[in-house]
C-alpha positions as CSV (number, residue, x, y, z in Angstrom):
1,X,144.1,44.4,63.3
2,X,140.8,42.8,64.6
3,X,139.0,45.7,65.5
4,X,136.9,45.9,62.2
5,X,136.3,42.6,62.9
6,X,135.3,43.3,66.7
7,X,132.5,46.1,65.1
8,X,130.9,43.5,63.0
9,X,130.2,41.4,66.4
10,X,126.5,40.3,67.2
11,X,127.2,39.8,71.2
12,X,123.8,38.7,72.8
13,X,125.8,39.7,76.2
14,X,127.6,42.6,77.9
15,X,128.3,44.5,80.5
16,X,131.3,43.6,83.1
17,X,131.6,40.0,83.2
18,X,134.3,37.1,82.7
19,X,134.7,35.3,80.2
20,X,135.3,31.7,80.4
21,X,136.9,30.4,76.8
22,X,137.5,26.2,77.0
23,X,136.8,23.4,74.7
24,X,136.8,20.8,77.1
25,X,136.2,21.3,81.2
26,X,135.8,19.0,84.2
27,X,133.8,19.3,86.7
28,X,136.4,20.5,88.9
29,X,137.6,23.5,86.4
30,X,133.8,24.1,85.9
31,X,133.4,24.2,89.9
32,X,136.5,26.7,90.5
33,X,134.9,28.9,87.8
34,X,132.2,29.4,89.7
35,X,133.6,29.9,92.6
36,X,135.5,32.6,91.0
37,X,132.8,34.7,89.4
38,X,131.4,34.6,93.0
39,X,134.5,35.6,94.5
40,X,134.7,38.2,91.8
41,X,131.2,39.1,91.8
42,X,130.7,39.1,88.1
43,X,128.6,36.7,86.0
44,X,130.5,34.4,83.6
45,X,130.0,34.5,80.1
46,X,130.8,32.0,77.4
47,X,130.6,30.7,74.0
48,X,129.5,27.5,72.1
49,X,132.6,25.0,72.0
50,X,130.9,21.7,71.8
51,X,129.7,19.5,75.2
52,X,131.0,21.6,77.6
53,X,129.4,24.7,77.1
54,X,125.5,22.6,78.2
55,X,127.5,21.8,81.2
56,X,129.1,25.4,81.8
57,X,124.8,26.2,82.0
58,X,124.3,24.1,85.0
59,X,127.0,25.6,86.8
60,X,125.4,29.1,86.0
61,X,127.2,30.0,83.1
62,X,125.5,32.4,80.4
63,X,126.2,30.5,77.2
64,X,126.0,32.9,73.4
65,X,125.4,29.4,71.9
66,X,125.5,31.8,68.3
67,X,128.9,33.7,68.7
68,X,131.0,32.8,65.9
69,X,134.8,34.4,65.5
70,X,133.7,38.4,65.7
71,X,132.0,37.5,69.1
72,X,134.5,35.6,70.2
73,X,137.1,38.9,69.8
74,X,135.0,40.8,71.4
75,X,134.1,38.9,74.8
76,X,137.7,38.6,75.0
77,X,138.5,42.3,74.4
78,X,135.7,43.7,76.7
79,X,136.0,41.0,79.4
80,X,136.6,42.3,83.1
81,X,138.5,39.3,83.7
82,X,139.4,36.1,81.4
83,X,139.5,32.5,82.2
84,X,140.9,30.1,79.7
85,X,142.4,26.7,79.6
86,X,142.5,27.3,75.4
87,X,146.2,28.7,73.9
88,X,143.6,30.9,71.8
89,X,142.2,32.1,74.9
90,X,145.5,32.8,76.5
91,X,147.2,34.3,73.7
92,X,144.2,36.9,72.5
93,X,144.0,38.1,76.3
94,X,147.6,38.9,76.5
95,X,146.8,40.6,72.8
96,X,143.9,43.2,74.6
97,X,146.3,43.6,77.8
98,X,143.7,41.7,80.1
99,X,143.2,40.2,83.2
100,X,143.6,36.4,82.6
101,X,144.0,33.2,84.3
102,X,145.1,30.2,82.8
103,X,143.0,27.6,84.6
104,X,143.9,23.8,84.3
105,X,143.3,20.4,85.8
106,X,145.3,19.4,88.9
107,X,147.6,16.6,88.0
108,X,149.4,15.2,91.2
109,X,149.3,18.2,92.9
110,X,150.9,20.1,89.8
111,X,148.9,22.2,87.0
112,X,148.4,19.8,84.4
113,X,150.7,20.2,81.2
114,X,149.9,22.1,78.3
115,X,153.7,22.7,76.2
116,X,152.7,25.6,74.6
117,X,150.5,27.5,77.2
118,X,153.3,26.8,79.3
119,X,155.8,27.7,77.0
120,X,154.2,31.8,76.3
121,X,153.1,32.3,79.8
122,X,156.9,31.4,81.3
123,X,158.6,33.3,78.3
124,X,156.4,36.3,78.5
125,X,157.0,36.1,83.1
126,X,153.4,35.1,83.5
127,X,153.3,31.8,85.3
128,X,151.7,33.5,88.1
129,X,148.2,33.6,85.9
130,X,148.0,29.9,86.6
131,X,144.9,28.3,88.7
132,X,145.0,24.9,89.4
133,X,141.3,23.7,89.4
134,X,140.2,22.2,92.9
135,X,142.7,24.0,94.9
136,X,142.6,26.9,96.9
137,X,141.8,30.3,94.4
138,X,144.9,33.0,94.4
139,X,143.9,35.6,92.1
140,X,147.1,37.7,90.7
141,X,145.9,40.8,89.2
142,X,148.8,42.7,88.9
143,X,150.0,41.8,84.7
144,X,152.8,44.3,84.0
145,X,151.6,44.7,80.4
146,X,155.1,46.9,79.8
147,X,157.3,44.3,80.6
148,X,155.2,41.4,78.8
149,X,154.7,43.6,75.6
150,X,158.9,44.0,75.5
151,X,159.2,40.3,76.0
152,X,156.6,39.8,73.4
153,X,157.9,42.0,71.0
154,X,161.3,40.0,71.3
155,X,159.3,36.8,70.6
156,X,157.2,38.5,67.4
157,X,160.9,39.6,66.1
158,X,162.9,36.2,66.1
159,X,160.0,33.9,65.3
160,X,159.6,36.0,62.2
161,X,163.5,36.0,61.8
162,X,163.5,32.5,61.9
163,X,160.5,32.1,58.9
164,X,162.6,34.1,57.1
165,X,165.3,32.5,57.3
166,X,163.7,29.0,56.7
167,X,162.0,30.4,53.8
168,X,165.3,31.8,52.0
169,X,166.8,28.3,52.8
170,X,163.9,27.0,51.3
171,X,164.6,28.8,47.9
């Protein structure tokens, strides 16, 4: 469904890099990035979100400060890896069957709460994408895209059941 609008996309970068999708980072998520495109040995890519992306430069982050939705798709699609603290960022890497990492703030120890990241990646078996910023860096590649695909499929199927059914109740 996105792929015509993944052909219309102006990238000024490509490639194998990771791509880094946040609206808002600390220091500490900005640090473990980097740390991670050097583990990783790929440069890190991202796009204008506001504030954070002029501090994503000093921490040697290639910013497309133009990309727009189309661009968006496609850094997402073509990525070696993705890291994302954004649901959008989360959900569209599960979509193109990447590697992702959900990468949040440490909060007591703990990753800090985000109700619906949470909520996809434990339905869908995929807690283990989950970096805590600051801490020591364990990198789980291994997504069984079989198993999350049934599991997502399941979700797809009740969630429309259940706009259905509100909207004939509706009526």
């Amino acid at each position: 469904e996105y792929k015509s609008l993944i052909e219309t996309a102006k990238c000024k970068y490509s490639g194998d890099y990771i791509f880094f999708y946040c609206i808002k980072a600390s220091k500490e998520v900005l640090t473990t990035v980097k740390e991670i495109g050097k583990k990783l040995k790929l440069p890190i890519i991202t796009i204008f979100t506001g504030v954070t992306s002029y501090k994503c430069q000093h921490y040697g982050q290639k910013v497309d400060f133009s990309a727009g939705p189309a661009e968006f798709l496609y850094y997402v699609k073509n990525a070696k890896y993705v890291l994302s603290n954004s649901f959008h960022g989360i959900v569209f890497s599960i979509l193109f069957e990447k590697k992702f990492f959900r990468i949040a703030d440490d909060y007591h120890g703990q990753l800090k709460i985000d109700e619906r990241l949470d909520s996809i990646l434990n339905y869908l078996n995929l807690a283990d994408q989950n970096i805590i910023a600051g801490n020591e860096i364990t990198l789980n590649e291994d997504i069984n895209y079989l198993e999350v695909n049934k599991q997502l499929n399941i979700l797809i199927k009740d969630s429309a059941t259940w706009l259905e059914t509100s909207i004939n109740e509706a009526k």
